[in-house]
C-alpha positions as CSV (number, residue, x, y, z in Angstrom):
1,X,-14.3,-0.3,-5.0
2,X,-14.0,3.3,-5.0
3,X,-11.5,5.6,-7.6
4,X,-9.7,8.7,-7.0
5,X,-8.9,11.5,-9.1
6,X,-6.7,9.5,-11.2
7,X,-8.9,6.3,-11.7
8,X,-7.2,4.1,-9.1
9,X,-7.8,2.2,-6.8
10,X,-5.7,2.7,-3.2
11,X,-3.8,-0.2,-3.8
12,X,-3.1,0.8,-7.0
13,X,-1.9,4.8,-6.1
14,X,-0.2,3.9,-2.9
15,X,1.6,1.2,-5.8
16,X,2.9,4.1,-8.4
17,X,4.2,6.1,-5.3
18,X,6.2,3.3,-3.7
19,X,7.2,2.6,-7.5
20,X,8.0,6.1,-8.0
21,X,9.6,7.2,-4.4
22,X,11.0,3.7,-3.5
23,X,13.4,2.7,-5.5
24,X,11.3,1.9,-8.8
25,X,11.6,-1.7,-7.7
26,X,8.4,-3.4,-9.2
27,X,8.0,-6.3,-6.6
28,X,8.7,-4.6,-3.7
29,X,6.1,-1.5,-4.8
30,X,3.3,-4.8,-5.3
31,X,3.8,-6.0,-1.4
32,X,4.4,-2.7,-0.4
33,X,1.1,-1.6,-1.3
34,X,-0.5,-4.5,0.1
35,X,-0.5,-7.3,-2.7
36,X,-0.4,-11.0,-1.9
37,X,2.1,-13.1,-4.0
38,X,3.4,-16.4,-2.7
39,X,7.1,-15.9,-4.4
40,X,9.2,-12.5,-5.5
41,X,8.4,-13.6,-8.8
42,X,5.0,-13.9,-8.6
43,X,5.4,-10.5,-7.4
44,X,7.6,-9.2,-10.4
45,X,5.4,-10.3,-12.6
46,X,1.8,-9.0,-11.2
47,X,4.0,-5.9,-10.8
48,X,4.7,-6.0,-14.9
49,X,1.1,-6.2,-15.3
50,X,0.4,-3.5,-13.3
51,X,3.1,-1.4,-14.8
52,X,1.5,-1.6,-18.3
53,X,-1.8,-0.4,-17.7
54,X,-1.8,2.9,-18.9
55,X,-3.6,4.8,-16.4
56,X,-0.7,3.4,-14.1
57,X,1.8,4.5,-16.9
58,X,0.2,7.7,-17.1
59,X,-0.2,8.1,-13.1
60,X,3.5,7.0,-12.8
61,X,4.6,9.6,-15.1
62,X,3.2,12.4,-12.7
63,X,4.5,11.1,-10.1
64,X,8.0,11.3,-11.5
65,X,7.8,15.0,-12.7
66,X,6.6,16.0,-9.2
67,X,9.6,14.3,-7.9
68,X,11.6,16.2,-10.3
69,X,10.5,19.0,-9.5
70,X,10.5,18.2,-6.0
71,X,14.3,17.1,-5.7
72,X,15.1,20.2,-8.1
73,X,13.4,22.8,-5.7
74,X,15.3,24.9,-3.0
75,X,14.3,24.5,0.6
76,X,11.4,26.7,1.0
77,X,9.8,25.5,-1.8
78,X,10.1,22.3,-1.3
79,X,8.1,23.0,1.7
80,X,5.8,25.1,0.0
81,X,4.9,21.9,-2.3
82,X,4.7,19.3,0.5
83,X,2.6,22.2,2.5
């Protein structure tokens, strides 16, 4: 099982961006990034898990400032940061 940059796992990054950029909707950010769970709670509650380990907190956070930052820049640099 390899890491990024962050410490995560793939499952775990592509989680904190669906998280993040998809509604902050803990279940759906589990199956989304390709999680099993046999019921939506099941889900929600791996999800919860998830949500409180700290180098997901931590990963999470980032994600939400470059949003910020994202959704608060003009056109061209919006561009500049997705390019």
């Amino acid at each position: 099982m390899s890491l990024n940059e962050h410490g995560l796992t793939d499952k775990e990054e592509t989680f904190c961006n669906r998280y993040v950029f998809d509604a902050e909707d803990g279940a759906k950010a589990y199956r989304g990034a390709g999680y099993k769970a046999k019921t939506a709670n099941v889900a929600s509650v791996c999800a919860h898990k998830l949500l409180k380990k700290p180098k997901i907190e931590r990963r999470i956070q980032e994600l939400r400032k470059a949003k910020e930052r994202l959704y608060s820049a003009g056109p061209e640099d919006a561009k500049k940061m997705l390019w």
